[in-house]
C-alpha positions as CSV (number, residue, x, y, z in Angstrom):
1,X,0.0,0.0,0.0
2,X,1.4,3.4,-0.9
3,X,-0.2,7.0,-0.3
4,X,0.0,7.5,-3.9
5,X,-2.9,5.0,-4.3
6,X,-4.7,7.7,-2.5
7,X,-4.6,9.9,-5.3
8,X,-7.0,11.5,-7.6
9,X,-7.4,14.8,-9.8
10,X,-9.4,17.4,-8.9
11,X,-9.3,20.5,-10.5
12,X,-10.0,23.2,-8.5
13,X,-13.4,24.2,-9.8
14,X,-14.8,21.7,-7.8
15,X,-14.0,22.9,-4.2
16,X,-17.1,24.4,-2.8
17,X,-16.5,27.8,-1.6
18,X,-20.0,28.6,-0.2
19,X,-22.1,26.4,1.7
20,X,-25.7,25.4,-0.1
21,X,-28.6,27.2,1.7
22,X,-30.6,25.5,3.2
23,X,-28.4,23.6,4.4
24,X,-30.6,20.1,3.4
25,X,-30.4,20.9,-0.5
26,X,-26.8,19.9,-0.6
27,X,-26.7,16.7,-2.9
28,X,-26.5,13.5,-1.5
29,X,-24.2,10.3,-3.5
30,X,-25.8,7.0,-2.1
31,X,-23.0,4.2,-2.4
32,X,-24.5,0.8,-1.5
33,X,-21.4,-1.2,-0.8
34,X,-23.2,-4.6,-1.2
35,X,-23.9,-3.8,-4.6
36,X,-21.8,-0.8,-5.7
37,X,-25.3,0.7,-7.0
38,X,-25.0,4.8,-6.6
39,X,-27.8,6.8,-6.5
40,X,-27.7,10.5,-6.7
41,X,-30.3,12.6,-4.4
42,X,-30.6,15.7,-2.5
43,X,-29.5,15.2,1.1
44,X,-32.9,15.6,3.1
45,X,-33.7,13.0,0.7
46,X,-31.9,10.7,3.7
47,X,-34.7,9.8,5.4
48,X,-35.3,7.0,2.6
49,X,-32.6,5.2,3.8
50,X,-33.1,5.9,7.3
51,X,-35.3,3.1,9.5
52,X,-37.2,2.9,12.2
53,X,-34.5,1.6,14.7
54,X,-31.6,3.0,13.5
55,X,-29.3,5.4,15.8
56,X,-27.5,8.3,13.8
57,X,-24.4,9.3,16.1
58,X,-23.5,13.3,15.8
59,X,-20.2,15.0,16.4
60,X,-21.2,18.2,18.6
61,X,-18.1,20.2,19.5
62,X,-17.7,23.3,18.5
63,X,-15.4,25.1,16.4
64,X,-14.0,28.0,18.1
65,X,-12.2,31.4,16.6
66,X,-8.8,29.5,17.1
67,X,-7.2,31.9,14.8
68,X,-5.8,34.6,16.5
69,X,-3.6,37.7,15.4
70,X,-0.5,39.2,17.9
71,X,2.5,41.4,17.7
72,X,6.0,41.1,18.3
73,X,8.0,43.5,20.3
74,X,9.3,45.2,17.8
75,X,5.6,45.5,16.5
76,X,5.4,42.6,13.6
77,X,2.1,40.6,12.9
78,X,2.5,37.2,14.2
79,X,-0.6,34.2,13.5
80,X,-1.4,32.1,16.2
81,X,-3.9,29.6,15.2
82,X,-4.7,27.4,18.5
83,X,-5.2,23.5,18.2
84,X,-5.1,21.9,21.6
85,X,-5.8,23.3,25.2
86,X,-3.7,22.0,27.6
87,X,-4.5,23.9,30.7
88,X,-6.4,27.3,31.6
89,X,-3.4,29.4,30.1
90,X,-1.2,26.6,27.9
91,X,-2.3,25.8,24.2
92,X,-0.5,24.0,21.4
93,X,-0.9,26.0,18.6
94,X,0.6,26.3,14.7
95,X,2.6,29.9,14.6
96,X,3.5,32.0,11.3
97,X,5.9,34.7,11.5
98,X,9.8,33.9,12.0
99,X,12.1,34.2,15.1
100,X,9.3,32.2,17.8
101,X,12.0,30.9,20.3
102,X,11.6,29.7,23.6
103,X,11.1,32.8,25.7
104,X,9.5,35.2,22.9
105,X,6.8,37.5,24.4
106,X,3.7,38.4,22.3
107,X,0.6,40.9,22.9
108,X,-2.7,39.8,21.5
109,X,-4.6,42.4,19.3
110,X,-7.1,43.1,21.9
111,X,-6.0,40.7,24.7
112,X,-3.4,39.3,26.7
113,X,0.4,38.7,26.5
114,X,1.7,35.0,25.4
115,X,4.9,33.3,25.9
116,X,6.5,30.7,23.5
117,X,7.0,28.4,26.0
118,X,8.2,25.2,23.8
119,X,9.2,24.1,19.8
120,X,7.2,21.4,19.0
121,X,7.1,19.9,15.2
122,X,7.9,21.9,12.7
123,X,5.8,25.6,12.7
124,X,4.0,24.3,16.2
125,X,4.5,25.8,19.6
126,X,3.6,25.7,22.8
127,X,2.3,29.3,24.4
128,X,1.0,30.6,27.5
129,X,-1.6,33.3,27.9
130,X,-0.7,35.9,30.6
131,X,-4.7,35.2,31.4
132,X,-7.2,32.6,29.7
133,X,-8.0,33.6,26.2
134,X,-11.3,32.5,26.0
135,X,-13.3,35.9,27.5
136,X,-11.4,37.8,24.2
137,X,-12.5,35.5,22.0
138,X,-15.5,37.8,20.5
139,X,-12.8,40.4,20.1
140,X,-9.6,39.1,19.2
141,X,-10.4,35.4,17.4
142,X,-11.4,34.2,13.8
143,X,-12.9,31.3,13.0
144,X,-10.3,29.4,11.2
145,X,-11.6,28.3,7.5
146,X,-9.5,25.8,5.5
147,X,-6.9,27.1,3.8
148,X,-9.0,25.9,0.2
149,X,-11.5,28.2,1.0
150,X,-11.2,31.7,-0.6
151,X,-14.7,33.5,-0.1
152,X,-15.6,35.5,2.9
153,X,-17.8,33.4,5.2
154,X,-20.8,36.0,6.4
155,X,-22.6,33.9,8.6
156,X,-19.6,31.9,10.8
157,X,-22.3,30.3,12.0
158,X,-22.3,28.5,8.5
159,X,-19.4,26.7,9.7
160,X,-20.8,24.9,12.5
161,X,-23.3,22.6,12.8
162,X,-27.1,23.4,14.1
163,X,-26.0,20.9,16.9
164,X,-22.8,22.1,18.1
165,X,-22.5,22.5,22.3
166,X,-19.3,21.7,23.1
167,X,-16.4,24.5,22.1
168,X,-13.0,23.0,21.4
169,X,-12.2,22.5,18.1
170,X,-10.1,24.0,15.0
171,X,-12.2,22.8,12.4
172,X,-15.7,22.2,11.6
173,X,-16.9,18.1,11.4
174,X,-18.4,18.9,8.4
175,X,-20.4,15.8,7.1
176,X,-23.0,17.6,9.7
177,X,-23.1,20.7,8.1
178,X,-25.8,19.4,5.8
179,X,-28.4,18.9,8.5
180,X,-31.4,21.4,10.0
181,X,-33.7,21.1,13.0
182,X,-35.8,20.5,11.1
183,X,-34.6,17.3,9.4
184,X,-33.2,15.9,12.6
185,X,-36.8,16.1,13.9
186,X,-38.3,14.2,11.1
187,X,-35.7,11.7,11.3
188,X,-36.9,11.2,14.9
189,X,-40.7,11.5,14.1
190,X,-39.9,8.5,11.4
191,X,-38.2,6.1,14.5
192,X,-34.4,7.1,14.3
193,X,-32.2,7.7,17.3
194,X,-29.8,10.4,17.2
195,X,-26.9,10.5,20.0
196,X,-23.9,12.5,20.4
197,X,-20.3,12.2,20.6
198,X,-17.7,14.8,21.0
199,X,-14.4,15.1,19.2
200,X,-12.6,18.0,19.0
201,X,-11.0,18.1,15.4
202,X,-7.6,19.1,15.2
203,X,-6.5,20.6,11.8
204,X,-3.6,17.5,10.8
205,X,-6.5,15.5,10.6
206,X,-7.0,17.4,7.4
207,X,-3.6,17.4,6.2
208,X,-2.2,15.1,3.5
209,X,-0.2,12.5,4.2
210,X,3.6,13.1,2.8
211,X,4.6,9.9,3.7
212,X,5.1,7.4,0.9
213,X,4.1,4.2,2.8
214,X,0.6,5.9,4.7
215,X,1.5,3.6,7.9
216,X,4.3,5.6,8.5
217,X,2.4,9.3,8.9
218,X,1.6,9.9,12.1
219,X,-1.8,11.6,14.0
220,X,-1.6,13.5,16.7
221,X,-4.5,13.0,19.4
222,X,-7.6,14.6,19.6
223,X,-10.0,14.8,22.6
224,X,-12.9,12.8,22.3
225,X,-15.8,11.8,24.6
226,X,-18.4,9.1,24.2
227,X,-20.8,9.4,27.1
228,X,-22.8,6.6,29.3
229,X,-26.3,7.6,27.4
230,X,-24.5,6.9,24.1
231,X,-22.9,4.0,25.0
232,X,-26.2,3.0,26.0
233,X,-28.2,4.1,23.3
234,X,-25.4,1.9,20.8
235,X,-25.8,-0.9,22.8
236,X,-29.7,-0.9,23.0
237,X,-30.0,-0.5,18.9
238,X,-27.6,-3.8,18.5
239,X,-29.5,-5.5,20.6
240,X,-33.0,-4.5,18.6
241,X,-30.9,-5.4,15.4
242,X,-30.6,-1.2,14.3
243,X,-27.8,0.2,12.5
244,X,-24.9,2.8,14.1
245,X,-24.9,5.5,11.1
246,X,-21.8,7.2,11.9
247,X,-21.9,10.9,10.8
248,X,-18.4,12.2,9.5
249,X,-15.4,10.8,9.9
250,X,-14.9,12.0,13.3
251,X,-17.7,10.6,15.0
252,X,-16.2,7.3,13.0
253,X,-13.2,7.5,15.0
254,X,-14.7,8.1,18.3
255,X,-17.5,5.0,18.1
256,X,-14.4,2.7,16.4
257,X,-11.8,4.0,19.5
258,X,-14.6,3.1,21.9
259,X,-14.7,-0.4,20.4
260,X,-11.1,-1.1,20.6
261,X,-10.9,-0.1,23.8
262,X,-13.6,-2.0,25.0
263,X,-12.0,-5.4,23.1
264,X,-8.8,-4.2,24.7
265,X,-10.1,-4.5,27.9
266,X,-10.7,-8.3,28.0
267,X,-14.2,-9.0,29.1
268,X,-14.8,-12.3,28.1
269,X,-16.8,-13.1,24.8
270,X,-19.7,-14.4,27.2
271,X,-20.1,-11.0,28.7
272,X,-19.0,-9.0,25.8
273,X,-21.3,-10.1,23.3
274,X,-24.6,-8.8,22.0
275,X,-25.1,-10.5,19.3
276,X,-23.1,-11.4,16.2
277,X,-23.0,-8.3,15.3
278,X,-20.5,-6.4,17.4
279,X,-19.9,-6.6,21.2
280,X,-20.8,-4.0,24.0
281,X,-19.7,-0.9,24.2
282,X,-18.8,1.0,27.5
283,X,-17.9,4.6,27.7
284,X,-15.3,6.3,26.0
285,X,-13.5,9.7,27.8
286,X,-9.8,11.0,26.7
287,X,-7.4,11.0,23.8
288,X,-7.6,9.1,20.6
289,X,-4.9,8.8,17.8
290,X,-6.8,6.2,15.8
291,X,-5.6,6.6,12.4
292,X,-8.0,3.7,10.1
293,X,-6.8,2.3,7.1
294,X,-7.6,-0.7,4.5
295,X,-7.3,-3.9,6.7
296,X,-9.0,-2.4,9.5
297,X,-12.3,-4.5,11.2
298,X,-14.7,-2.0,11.7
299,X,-16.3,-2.7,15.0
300,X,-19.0,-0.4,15.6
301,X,-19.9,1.2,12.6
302,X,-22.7,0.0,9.9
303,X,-22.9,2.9,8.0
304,X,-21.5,6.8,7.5
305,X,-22.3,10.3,5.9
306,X,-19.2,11.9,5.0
307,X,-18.1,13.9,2.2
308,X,-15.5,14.4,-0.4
309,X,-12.3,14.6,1.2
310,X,-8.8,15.3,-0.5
311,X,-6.3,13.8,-2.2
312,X,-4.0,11.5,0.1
313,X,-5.5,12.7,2.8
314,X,-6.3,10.5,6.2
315,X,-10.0,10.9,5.6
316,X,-9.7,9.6,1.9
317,X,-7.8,6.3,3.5
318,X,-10.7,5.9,5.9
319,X,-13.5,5.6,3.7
320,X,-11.3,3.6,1.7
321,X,-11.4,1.0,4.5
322,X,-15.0,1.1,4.8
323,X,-15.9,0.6,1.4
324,X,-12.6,-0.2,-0.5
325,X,-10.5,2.1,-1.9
326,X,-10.8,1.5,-5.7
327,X,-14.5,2.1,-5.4
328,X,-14.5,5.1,-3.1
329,X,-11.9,6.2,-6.3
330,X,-14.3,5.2,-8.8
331,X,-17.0,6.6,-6.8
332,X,-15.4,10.1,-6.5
333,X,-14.6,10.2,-10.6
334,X,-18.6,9.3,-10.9
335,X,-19.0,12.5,-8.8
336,X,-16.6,14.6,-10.7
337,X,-18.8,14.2,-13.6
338,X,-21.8,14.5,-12.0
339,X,-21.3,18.2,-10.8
340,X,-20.5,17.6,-7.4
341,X,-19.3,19.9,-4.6
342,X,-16.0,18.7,-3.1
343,X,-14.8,19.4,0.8
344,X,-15.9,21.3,3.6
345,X,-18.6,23.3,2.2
346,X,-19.1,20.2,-0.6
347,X,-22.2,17.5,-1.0
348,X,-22.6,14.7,0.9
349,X,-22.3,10.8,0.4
350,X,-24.1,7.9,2.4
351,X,-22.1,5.1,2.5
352,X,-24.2,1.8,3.4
């Protein structure tokens, strides 16, 4: 396996750069892995597929205006773009200006000081607010929009989903952005579940992989929290023979890191087992560097709505092992010539 059997063409027409409004008349690619059949719909169209039974798992954090502008000393612009909280004052965050050593102060455009407390990988450090930077948010942050996407977002509301509680991360789990209240609700009306997870998304998820052999990249841990309700709520549609519908790749990584680390735990089949369809899953609090790629055994997850993720990228490998990689490739050139969206602010696919 190489990362160059992760590649495709995409010119860069395709890349959304607005999101559809309303947010449901994104189009929706149906891939039935069984068959290969695709079908081409608009996603509140979903609820066709959707049964009475079935439990759709949401990603709700939050993205929060991690992108944050300071000055030097000697009064030069300096980008700090936060990824992970450590503490009340400590963040890891990516850094763009030059001369950030150990000891460098910084003053916030409308906030605090920071230190650069520690050189991480490559443009990453670690910093220290003088105070917590979270009350200067609404003054001083931006939300941080991929680097693909050139147009002004109005409404950066647009880039979150109508279900996000949970503040934490540096990019939007986008395969959510396509849903309303609305829709949720009639979901619910027909007989499907919905739970939450949380996973704050850090922005190398997104990044390609540079690696030539993909098992040799490396992710870095992101938060994630899968809660006793949800837990029980998986558990419960197993047992009454309902899917898990996974939505984004993200809430993928948090129900399959909840599996493995209830198999790694070694309860017994007799007490571990459901049915044959998967065993029990327990709560899920704390770090996760679960990087899925062809060969994995999914554990958990039945299904997913994702959407069209980049060349050599992570995400592209993951959807690869789900539903094997030359026809998520020949799916994606189907889409091409179809008109679809690609990305963040792309269409949608359901992958059953």
């Amino acid at each position: 396996m190489k990362t160059s059997d992760f590649d495709y063409n995409l010119p860069e027409s395709f890349i959304a750069q607005t999101p559809a409004e309303p947010r449901d008349s994104s189009r929706l690619l149906v891939l039935h892995r069984d068959t290969g059949e695709i079908e081409h719909r608009i996603f509140r169209d979903i609820s066709d597929y959707l049964r009475a039974g079935d439990l759709l798992v949401l990603n709700q954090t939050r993205v929060i205006p991690a992108r944050i502008y300071a000055r030097k000393e000697t009064g030069g612009r300096v980008e700090l773009l936060l990824l992970r909280r450590r503490d009340e004052l400590t963040w890891e965050a990516l850094v763009g200006g030059k001369g950030l050593r150990v000891g460098k102060l910084l003053k916030v455009e409308e906030g605090p000081e920071v230190e650069v407390m520690e050189i991480l990988d490559g443009s990453e450090r670690l910093i220290k607010f003088s105070e917590p930077i979270e009350p200067y948010f609404s003054k001083a942050g931006n939300v941080p929009l991929p680097p693909y996407i050139h147009e002004k977002l109005d409404d950066p509301e647009r880039y979150q989903t109508v279900y996000a509680r949970e503040p934490g991360s540096a990019a939007a789990p986008t395969a959510g952005l396509h849903f309303t209240p609305r829709l949720l609700e009639e979901l619910q009306v027909k007989g499907v579940k919905v739970s939450y997870v949380t996973l704050h998304v850090g922005l190398d998820t997104f990044a390609p992989v540079n690696e030539d052999d993909p098992e040799e990249h490396k992710i870095h841990s992101e938060w994630c929290d899968l809660s006793q309700e949800t837990a029980a709520a998986i558990n419960e549609t197993r047992e009454r023979g309902g899917r898990i519908i996974a939505v984004g790749t993200t809430s993928v990584r948090t129900l399959e890191s909840a599996g493995i680390r209830n198999r790694e735990s070694g309860a017994g089949p007799s007490e571990s087992r459901i049915t044959n369809t998967g065993s029990r899953i327990s709560p899920f609090i704390g770090p996760t560097s679960l990087y899925i790629l062809p060969g994995y055994q999914f554990n958990v997850v039945d299904a997913m709505i994702t959407n069209f993720h980049l060349p050599k990228s992570t995400l592209l490998m993951l959807v690869s092992a789900f539903a094997g990689r030359e026809k998520i490739l020949e799916t994606y050139e189907i889409a091409k010539q179809e008109g679809y969206r690609f990305y963040s602010f792309g269409d949608a696919m359901l992958i059953l």
